[in-house]
N, C-alpha and C positions, 0 to 999 in steps of 0.2 A: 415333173417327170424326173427335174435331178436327183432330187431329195430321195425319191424312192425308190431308184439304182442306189443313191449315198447309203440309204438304209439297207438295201439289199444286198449290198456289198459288207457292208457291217455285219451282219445278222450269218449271212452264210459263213464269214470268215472267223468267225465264235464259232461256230458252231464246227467245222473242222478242227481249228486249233483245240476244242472240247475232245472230238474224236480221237485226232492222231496224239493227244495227251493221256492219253487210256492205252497205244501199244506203246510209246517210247519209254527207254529207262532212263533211269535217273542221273548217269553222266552225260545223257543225250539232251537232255532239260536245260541241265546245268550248262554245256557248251550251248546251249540254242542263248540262251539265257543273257551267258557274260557275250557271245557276239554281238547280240542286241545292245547289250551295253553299253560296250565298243565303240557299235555305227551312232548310238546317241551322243556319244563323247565327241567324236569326229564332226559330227554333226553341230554340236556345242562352239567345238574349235572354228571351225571352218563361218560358222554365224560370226564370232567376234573379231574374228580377222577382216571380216567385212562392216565392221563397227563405224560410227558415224566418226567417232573419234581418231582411228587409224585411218580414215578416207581423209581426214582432215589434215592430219598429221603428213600424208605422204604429199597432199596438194599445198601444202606450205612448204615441202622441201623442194617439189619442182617450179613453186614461183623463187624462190631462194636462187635457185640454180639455173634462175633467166630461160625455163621451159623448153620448147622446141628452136625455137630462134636462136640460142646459145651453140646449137650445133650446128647450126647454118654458117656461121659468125669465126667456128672453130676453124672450120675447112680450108 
């Protein structure tokens, strides 16, 4: 039953973007276009900032830096 909402959601969504691609002009395309862009690049960024490597990286700085207990210890 999901598959064919998945599908039907697909199917309807071509088929508008089909539509309202016949009244819009051609700078309206073009900004639809690079925003899409955009949110994939951010999108891009924001995946690598969550990378296994900088997760790793920042959990070797907080054992370094004697974790939570170290500001216990400050006090």
């Amino acid at each position: 039953m999901q598959l064919l909402g998945l599908i039907l959601l697909a199917a309807s969504s071509w088929y508008l973007w089909k539509l309202t691609s016949k009244f819009l002009d051609e700078p309206t395309k073009k900004e639809l276009s690079n925003s899409f862009n955009g949110l994939k690049n951010k999108l891009k960024e924001s995946k690598e900032s969550f990378s296994k490597a900088k997760i790793s990286e920042a959990w070797d700085k907080y054992k370094k830096e004697g974790g939570a207990l170290s500001n216990k210890n400050k006090k």
